[in-house]
C-alpha positions in Angstrom: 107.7 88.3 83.7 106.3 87.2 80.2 108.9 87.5 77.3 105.4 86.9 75.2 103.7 90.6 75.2 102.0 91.2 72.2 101.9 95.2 72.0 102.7 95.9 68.4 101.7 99.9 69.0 104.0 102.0 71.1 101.4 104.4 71.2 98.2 102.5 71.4 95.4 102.1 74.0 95.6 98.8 75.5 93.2 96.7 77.7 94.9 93.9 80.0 94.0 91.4 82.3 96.4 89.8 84.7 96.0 87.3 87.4 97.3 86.3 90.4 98.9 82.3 90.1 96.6 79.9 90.4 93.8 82.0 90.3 94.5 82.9 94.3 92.1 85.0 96.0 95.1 87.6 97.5 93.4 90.9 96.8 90.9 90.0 99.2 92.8 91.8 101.7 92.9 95.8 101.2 97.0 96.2 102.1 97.5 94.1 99.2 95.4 95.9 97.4 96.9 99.3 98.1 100.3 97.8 97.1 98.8 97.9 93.2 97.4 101.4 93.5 100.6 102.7 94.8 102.2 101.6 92.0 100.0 103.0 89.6 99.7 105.9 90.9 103.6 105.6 91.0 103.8 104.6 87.0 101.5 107.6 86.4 103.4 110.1 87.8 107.1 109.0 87.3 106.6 106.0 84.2 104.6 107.6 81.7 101.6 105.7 82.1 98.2 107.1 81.3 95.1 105.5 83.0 92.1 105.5 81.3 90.3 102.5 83.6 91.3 100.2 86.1 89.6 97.5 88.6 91.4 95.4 91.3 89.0 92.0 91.7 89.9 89.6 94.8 92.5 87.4 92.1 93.1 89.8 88.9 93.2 93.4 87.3 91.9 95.4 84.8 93.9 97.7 83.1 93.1 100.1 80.2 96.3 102.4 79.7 98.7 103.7 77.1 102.3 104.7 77.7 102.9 108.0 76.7 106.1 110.1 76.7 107.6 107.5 74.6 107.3 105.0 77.3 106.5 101.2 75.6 103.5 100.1 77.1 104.6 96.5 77.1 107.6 97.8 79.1 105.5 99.7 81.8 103.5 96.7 82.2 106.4 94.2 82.9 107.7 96.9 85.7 104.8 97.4 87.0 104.1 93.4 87.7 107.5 92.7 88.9 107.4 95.6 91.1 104.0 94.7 92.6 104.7 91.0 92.9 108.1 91.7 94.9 106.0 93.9 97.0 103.3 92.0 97.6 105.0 89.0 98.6 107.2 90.7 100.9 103.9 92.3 102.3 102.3 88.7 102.7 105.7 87.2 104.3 106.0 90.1 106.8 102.3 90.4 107.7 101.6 88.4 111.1 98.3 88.7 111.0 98.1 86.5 107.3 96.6 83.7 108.1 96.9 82.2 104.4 100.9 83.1 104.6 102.3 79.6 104.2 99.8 78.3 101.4 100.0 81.3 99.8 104.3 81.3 99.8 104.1 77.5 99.0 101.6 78.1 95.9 104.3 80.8 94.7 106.8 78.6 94.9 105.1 76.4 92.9 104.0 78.1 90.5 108.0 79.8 90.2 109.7 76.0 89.9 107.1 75.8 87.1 108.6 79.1 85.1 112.4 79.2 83.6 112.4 83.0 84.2 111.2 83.2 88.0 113.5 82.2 90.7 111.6 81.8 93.9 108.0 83.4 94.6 106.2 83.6 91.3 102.9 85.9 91.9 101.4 87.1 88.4 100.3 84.5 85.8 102.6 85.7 82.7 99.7 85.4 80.6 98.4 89.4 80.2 96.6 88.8 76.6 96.8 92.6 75.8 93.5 94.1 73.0 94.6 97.5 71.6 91.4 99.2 71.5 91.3 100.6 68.2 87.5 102.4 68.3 85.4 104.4 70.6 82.5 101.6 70.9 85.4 99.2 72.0 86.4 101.6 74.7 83.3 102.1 75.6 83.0 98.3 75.7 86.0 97.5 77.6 85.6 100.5 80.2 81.7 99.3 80.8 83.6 95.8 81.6 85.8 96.4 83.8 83.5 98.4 85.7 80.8 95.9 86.3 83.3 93.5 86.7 82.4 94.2 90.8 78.8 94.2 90.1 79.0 90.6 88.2 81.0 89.4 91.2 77.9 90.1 93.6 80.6 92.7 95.6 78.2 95.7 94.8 74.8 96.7 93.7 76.0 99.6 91.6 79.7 100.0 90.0 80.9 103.6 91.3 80.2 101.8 95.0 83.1 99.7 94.4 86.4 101.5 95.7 89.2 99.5 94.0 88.1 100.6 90.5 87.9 103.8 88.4 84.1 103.2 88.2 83.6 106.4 90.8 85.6 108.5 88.3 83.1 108.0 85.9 80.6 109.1 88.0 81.8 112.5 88.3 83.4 111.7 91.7 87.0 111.0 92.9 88.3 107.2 93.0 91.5 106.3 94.9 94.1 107.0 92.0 94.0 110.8 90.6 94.1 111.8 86.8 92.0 109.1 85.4 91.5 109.8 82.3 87.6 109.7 82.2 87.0 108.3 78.4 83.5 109.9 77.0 82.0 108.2 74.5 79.1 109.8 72.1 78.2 107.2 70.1 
């Protein structure tokens, strides 16, 4: 992945975006999908990785986190994507039912002879362009974001109706991923 993170604070509270290459609509399909909350839920419980919001969108993700337990956030971060993008690749190869499998494997490619430090499928852009959020309105900013993120994209009327987002945890209910932590802002 990237060698260009730009987390200066171990122990900050970041906001990242990442995108599929290319921009490619992949998350439109909900196996692919639960391949990135697996892993989160996987970096919470075994990384050190706290989750504060989160959105998968049909060609990128949100991401508001912190690495605790002395865990470097840009080093979470890079595991997580090359996890996820081994995974997911392997889920599009071996799915028979993918109908986009061979434009999809041939983008990767691509996009991988393009990179010095990816050998054969790359799946994330490297580019993550990491804000620490340093204040309570920019949290409140940032969360508000990512959660109407859906509701911009036309998916849903209402951001807690999306599934594949922390929105629900926010209103008082219980998303996919557990121990969100649900930031309140009085401000």
């Amino acid at each position: 992945m990237s060698r260009n993170y730009k987390f200066h604070n171990p122990v900050g509270l970041y906001f990242v975006s990442f995108a599929v290459v290319y921009w490619l609509d992949v998350f439109t399909r909900n196996e692919y999908k639960n391949i990135v909350i697996e892993s989160l839920s996987y970096c919470q419980k075994e990384k050190g990785m706290e989750l504060i919001a989160w959105c998968i969108m049909t060609n990128h993700v949100h991401l508001i986190f912190r690495g605790i337990k002395g865990q470097k956030p840009e080093l979470l971060l890079g595991d997580f994507k090359r996890f996820t993008s081994k995974a997911i690749v392997k889920a599009i190869t071996d799915n028979p039912r993918e109908s986009r499998k061979e434009n999809l494997l041939e983008q990767f490619a691509k996009a991988a002879s393009n990179s010095s430090n990816v050998k054969y499928y790359q799946f994330w852009r490297h580019d993550n362009r990491p804000i620490e959020l340093w204040s309570n309105k920019v949290i409140q900013e940032k969360v508000n974001y990512i959660h109407n993120n859906p509701v911009e994209a036309g998916l849903v009327f209402k951001p807690e109706d999306y599934v594949y987002s922390s929105a629900i945890d926010y209103a008082d209910g219980q998303g996919l991923i557990d121990n969100i932590i649900v930031f309140q802002y009085f401000g």
